[in-house]
N, C-alpha and C positions, 0 to 999 in steps of 0.2 A: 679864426672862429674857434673857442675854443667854448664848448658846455658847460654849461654852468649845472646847477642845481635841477637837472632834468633830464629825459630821455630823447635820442636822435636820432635821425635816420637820415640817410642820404646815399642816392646810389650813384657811382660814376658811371660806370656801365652796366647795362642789359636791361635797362627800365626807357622801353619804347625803342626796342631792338631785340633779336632772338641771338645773344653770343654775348662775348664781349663780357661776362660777370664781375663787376665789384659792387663791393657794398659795405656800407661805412655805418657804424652803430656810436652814439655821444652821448657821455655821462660822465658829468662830476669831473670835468675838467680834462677826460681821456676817450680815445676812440680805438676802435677796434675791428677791423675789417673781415669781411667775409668773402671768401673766393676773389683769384686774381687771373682773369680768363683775356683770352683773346678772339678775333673772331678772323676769316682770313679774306682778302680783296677778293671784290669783285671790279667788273669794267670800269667802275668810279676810281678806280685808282691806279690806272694803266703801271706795270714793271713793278707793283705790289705785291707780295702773298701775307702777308701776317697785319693788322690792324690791334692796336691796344687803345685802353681809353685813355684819356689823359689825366695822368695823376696829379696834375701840380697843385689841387689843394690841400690833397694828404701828404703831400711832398714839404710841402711850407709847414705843416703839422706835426711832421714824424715823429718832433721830440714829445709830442701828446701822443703820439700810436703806440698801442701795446703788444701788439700783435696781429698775424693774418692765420685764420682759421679756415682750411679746404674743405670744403663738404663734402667734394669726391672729382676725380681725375680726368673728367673730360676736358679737352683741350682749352673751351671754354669757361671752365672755370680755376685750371691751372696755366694753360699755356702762356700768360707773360711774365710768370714768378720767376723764368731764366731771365728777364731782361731789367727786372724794378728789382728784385727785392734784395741784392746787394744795397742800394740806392737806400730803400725805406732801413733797411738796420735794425730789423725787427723779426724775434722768433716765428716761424713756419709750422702752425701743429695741423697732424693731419692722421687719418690711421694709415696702417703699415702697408695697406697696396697701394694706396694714394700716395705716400710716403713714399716706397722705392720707383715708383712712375718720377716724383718729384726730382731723387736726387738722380736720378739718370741725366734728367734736361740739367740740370746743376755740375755734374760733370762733365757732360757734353761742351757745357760755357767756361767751364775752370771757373767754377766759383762755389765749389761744393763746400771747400772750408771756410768759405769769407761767410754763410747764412745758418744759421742756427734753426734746426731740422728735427723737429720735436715728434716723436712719434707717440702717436693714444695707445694704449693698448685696453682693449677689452674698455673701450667704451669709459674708459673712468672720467668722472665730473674733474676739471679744474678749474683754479683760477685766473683773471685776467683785472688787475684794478675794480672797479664797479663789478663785473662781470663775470658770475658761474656759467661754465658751460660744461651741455653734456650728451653727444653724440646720441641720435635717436636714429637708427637703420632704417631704411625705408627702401622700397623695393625700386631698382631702375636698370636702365641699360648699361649698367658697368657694376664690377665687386664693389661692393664698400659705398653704394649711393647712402647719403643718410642727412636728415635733417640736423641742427641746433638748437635744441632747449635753451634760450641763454635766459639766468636769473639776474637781474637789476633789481635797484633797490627802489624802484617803482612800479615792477613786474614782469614776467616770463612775455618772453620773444617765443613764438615755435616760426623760424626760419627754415622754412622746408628745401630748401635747394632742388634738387629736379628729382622728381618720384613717381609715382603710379603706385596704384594697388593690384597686388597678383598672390592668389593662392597656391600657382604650384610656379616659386622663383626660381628653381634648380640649380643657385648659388646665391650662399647666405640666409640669414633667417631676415626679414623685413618684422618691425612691430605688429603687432597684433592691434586689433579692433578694441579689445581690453585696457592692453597699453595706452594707447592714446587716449582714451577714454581719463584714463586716470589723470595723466597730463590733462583734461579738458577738468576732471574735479578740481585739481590743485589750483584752478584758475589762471586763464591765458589771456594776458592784457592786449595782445599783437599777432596776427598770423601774416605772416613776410610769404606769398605763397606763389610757383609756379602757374605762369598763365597759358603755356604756348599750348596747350589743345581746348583753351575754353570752348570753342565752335564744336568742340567734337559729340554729338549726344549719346553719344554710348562708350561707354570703359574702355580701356585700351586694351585688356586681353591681357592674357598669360603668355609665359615662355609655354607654359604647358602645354598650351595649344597650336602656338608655337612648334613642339616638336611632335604632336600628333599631324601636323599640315603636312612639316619635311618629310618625316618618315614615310605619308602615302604617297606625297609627290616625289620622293626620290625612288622608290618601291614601282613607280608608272614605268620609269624610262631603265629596265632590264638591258643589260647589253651596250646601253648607251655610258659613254665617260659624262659623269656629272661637275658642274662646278658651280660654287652655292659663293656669291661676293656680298659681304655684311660687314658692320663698322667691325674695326679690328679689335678695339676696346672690350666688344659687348662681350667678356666671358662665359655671362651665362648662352649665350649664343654658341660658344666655343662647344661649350660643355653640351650641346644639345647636338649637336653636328656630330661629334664624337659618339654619341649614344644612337644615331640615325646610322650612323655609318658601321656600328658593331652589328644591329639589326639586319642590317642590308647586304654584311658582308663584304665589306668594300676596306680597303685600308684606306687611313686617310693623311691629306700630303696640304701643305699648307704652302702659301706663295705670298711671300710681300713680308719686308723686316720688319713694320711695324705690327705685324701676327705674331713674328719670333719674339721682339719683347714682350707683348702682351702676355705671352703663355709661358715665359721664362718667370717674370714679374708674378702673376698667377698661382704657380705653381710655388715658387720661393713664400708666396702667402697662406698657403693651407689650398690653394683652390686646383683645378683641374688635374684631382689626383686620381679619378678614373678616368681621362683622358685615354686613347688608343695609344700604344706607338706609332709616330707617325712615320711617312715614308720621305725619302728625299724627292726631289723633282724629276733626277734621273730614272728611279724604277718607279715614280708614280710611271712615267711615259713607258715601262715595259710590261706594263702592268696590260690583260685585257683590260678593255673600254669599261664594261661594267663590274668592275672591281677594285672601283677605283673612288673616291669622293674628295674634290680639290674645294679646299677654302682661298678664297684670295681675296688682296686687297682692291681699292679702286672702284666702289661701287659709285659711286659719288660724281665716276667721269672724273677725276685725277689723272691725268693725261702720263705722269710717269708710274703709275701703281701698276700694278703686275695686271690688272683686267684689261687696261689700255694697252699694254703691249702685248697681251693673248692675241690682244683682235686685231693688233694690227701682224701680225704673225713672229717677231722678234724676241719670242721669251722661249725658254725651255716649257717650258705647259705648250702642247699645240691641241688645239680642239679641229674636229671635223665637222663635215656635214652630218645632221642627226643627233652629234650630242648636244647636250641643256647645261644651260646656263642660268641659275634661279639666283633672283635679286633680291636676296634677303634685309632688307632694309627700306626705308622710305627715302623717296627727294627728297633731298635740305632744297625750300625756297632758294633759286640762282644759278640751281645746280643741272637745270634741266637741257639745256642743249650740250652741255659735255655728256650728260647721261645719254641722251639721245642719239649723237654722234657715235658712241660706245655699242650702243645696242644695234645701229642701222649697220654699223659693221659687220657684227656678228652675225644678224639675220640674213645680210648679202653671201655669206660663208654657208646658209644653209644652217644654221643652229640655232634652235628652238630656246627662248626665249619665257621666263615664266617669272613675273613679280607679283609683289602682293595684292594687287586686284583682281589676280586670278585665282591665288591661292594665297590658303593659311598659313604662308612662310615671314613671316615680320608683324608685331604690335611694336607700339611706341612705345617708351619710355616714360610718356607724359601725360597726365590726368586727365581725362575726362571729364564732364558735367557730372555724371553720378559720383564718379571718385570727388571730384570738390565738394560736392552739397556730403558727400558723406563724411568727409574731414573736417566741414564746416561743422559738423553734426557731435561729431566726437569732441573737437578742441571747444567748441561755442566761442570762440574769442570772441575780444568786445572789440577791436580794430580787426581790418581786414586791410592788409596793402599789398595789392597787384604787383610784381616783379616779372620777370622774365618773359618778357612778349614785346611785339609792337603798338604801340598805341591803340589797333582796336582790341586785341588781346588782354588789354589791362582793362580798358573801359569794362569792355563783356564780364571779366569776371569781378570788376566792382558791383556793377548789376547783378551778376549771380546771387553775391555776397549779400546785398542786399536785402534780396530779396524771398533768400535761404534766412532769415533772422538776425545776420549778424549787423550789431548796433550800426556803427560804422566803418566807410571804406572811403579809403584815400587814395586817391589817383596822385601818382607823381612820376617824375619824367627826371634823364639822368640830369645831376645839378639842382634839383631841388630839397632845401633842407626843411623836412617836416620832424614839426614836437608830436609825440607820441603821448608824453606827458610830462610832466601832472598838464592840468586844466582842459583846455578843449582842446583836441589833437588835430592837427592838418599844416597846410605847408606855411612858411612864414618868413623862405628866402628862398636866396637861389648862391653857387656859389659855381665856380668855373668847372666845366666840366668840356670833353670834344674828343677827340679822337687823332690818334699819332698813326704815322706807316711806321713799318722799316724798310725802307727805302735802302736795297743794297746794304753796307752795314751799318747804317746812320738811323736813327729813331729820328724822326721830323714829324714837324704837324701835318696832320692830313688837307689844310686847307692852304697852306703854306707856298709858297712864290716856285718852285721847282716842281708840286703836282698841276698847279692850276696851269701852269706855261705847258707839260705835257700830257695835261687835257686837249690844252688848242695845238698843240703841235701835232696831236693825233689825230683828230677834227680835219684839220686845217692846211698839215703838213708846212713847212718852215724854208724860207728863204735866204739865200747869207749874200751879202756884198761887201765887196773890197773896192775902195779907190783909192788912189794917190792925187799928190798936189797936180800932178802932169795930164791928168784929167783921165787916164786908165781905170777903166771898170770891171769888175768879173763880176758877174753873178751865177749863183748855182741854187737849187730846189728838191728839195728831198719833199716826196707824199704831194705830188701836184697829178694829174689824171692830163699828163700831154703825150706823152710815149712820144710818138712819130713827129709829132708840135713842138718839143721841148726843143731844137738847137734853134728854131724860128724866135719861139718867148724870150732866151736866153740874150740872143741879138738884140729883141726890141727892147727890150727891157734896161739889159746895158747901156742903148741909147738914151733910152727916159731919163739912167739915173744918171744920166756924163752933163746931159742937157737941165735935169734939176741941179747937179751943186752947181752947175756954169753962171745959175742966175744966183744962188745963195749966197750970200754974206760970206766972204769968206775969213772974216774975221772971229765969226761967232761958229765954234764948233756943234756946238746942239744944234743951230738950223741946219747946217749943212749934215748933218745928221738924221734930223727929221723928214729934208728935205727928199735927201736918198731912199729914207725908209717908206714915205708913201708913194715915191714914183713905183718903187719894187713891187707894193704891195696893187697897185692901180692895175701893172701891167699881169699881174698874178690872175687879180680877180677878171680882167677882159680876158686873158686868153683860157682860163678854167674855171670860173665863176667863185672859187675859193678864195678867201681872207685868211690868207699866211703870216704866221710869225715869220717876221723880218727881222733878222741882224744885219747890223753895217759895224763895219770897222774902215774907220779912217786912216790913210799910212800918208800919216802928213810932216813927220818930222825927217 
């Protein structure tokens, strides 16, 4: 599929999902992508942690790709660039905290010199084939969140990648109401815009308030050891912990490496240069109780992150009865019985427990109803296309959009390819799109003959047999519910399969095959009402 004399749009991922970001722009022959993210398994993908979308039609493309453009370094919109973008052969431009995040994971994979790592500075406009582009900051949960102005030669894209509005950001300057505004004079053919809080009817709040919350809430518990666990990323987060903890008096001691790169990265960028000195883990613990303020990872219920192993008592951090534990952040959707389990812990220890529906400790990063209708207000674009949500998250804010003025909105789903322009804009294919694991060190498809087998082998648990020509059987069962029943099954079972090849062809290897593999499965499901994968292996020669 290569553009012709026109504008394009197609997302592989995060259109009818919340992760997972790519996103493919087509003109005059060439494409250009935006963000390359991953999102991580859940139960659907049993021996999974990492999910990427599947690239193979920008793959089949790449001598058309001109480029992959970062909007900003959340995992989801960076985390598969270590794993494609040797693959795709194509420059990486990003600005410079996005950028050292980037080639971290690049050298971590040894492929930091195989990919071309183009750093923005200061915001400057370039070129890409068809396409001006030029970084427009916008305020979010990590340094350097920021939109794309992209200019085509049929009209400006404003691609906002994940934002909110916040007056007091306490890292970074976000555009002004001015600024976009202008951008909305210059005329905006496309708003490519963040859906994930369409449902929410009031703004997501400031950091500012944000650290007016921490500060009284950390200010309550005197005397008590405090530990405050929030995304590791979020440095204006960093920066406000630091400013609570000067207030309060407490030094402050950080737990979990993905903190130490954040703030090594951070700092290396211009940012957390009034950060406290921090303390190690060791005098955080000699520290009295209230003099103390611990950042750590693992709010998410991450079962190896340092809050996981606080509560189960295995870390150098030990908390007591009476001290607080404030969960500066929100559930990610999936995430809620790790969190849970995390917290029932801590409260059995006796430790007071405080999240954001108690208190002003965590806003989102993500828009609002009023933040959209007032964006919609300033840009007035004449399209509106829904990104970054689940299908009813896209629908709601095509309806917002609507019904806020702007002309039209387009609903599309990953793998659909919509014109933009010229003439009447909406969708008019579809092109491959789906979803890959990494499975151990192999990239496979998510739907692929080794997940869907241990799907059922999870389910189901799994049965093996061995015969020979002399009519000897073993059977054995992994994930069968017999305990104290299993050398009885094992017996019967044996018999069934010695007694099916006895009648089977024994000319024709498949029946005698088949024929073992349902007796297995017969005597499976009478003695524990379970339909197990069955293997047989014949030792016939």
């Amino acid at each position: 599929m290569i553009p012709g004399n026109e504008l394009l749009f197609c997302a592989l991922g995060g259109s009818g999902e919340i992760g997972m970001n790519v996103n493919l722009y087509g003109c005059q022959g060439k494409w250009l992508m935006v963000d390359l993210g991953m999102t991580f398994g859940m139960n659907e993908y049993p021996g999974v942690d990492l999910v990427f979308a599947d690239l193979e039609f920008i793959e089949d493309e790449r001598e058309n790709l001109l480029g992959i453009v970062l909007t900003h370094a959340h995992e989801d919109h960076i985390g598969a660039v270590p794993y494609f973008a040797e693959e795709l052969g194509v420059p990486i431009y990003a600005t410079p905290f996005t950028a050292r995040l980037v080639a971290a994971k690049l050298e971590e994979a040894g492929i930091l010199g195989e990919v071309e790592l183009i750093v923005v500075e200061d915001l400057e406009r370039f070129e890409l084939g068809p396409f001006g582009i030029r970084y427009v900051p916008l305020a979010h949960s990590i340094a350097e969140g920021n939109a794309l102005l992209i200019d085509t030669p049929y009209g400006k894209i404003f691609h906002t990648g994940d934002w909110k509005l916040d007056d007091e950001p306490q890292v970074g300057t976000p555009a002004t109401s001015q600024e976009l505004k202008a951008i909305g004079d210059e005329g905006v053919l496309a708003l490519v815009c963040d859906s994930t809080n369409v449902f929410n009817s009031k703004a997501s709040g400031s950091e500012g308030e944000v650290y007016r919350g921490l500060l009284e809430e950390v200010k309550k518990h005197r005397g008590r050891r405090v530990l405050v666990t929030t995304f590791a990323s979020n440095v204006a987060r960093l920066q406000t912990l630091g400013d609570v903890a000067r207030k309060t008096n407490r030094k402050l001691c950080v737990a979990g490496r993905s903190l130490d790169r954040i703030i090594e990265t951070a700092k290396a960028s211009g940012y957390l240069a009034k950060l406290p000195e921090l303390v190690d883990l060791d005098t955080a613990m000699d520290l009295p109780r209230g003099e103390v303020l611990i950042v750590a990872t693992g709010g998410q219920g991450e079962p190896r992150a340092a809050l996981a192993r606080i509560s189960e008592g295995n870390h150098p951090i030990k908390l007591e009865a009476g001290d607080v534990v404030l969960f500066s952040s929100r559930q990610i959707p999936g995430n809620e019985i790790p969190i849970g389990r995390i917290q029932n812990r801590l409260s059995d220890a006796g430790i007071v427990i405080v999240t954001d529906r108690q208190s002003m400790i965590h806003v989102s990063g993500h828009p609002g109803r009023p933040e959209l209708e007032a964006l919609y207000g300033w840009l007035r674009p004449d399209i509106l296309v829904p990104v970054h949500g689940e299908v009813r998250h896209m629908r709601e804010q095509a309806r917002l959009g609507l019904a806020s003025g702007i002309p039209k909105a387009i609903f599309q789903k990953n793998g659909d390819l919509v014109r933009l322009a010229p003439s009447h804009p909406g969708k008019f294919g579809e092109v491959r799109s789906g979803r890959l694991v990494l499975d151990g060190d192999i990239i496979a498809p998510a739907d692929g003959d080794a997940m869907v087998m241990r799907r059922r082998i999870s389910f189901n648990g799994v049965v093996s047999v061995a015969a020979d020509r002399k009519g000897h059987v073993q059977v054995a069962a992994i994930g069968l519910p017999l305990d104290e029943d299993y050398p009885k099954f094992v017996e019967e079972a044996q018999r069934d399969v010695a007694e099916a090849l006895s009648r089977a062809r024994k000319s024709d290897r498949e029946v005698r095959v088949e024929a073992a593999r349902l007796a297995a499965r017969r005597a499976a499901t009478r003695w524990s009402g379970k339909k197990p994968q069955v293997q047989v292996l014949l030792l016939e020669d």
